[in-house]
N, C-alpha and C positions, 0 to 999 in steps of 0.2 A: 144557899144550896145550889149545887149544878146543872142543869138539863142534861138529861140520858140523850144523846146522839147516835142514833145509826143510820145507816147509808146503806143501801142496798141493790144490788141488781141483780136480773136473771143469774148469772154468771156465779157473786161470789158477793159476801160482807164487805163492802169495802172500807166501810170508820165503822167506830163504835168507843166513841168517848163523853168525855164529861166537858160539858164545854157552859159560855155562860150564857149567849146568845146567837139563834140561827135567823137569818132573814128570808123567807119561804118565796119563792115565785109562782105563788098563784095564778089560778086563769083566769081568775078575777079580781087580782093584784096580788101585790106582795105584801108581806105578815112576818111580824116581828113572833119567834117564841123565847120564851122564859121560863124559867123552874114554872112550874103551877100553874099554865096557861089551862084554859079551858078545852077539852076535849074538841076536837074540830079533823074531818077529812076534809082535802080537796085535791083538786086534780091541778096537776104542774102544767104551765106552758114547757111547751118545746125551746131546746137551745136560752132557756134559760141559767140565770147564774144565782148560786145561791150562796152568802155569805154568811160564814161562818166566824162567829167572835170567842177566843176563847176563853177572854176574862174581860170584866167590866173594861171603854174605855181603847182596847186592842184593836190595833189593824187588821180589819175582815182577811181571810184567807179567801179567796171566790173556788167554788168549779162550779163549770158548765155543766148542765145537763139536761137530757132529752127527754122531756115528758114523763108519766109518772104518777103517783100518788102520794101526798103527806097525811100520816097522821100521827095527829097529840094524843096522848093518853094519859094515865095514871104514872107510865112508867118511861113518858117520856116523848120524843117525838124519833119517829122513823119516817126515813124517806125511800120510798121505792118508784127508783128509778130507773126507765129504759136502760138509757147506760149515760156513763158519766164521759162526757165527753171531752175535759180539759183543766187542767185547772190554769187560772185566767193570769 
């Protein structure tokens, strides 16, 4: 099954897809998610990159972004981000 992906900033939705793996930039490292990871917030470093996989196996897509919050839940992982600042 897929991990629920959203992306979000002040501004506007920016994703909101089904993807198979997100690589998180944590400010106390980086964190793999997966369908059914365990509920978890944290806070993003700045000018980080966060790689997006969208099927087992797949070349990460990167964007940059500035700080923020992730969280995993029941229904998925959302990232609320400052702003997105690139894709890499």
């Amino acid at each position: 099954m897929p991990l629920h992906f959203e992306l979000v900033t002040p501004e506007k939705l920016c994703r909101s897809d089904d993807v198979y793996m997100v690589v998180v930039p944590g400010s106390e490292g980086d964190f793999g998610v997966l369908e059914g990871h365990s509920p978890i917030m944290s806070t993003l470093r700045n000018d980080a990159t966060l790689d997006i996989y969208a099927t087992q196996g797949a070349t990460p897509e990167k964007l940059t972004i500035a700080g923020g919050f992730a969280e995993v839940n029941e229904k998925g992982l959302t990232i609320l981000a400052e702003q997105v600042v690139e894709a890499v």
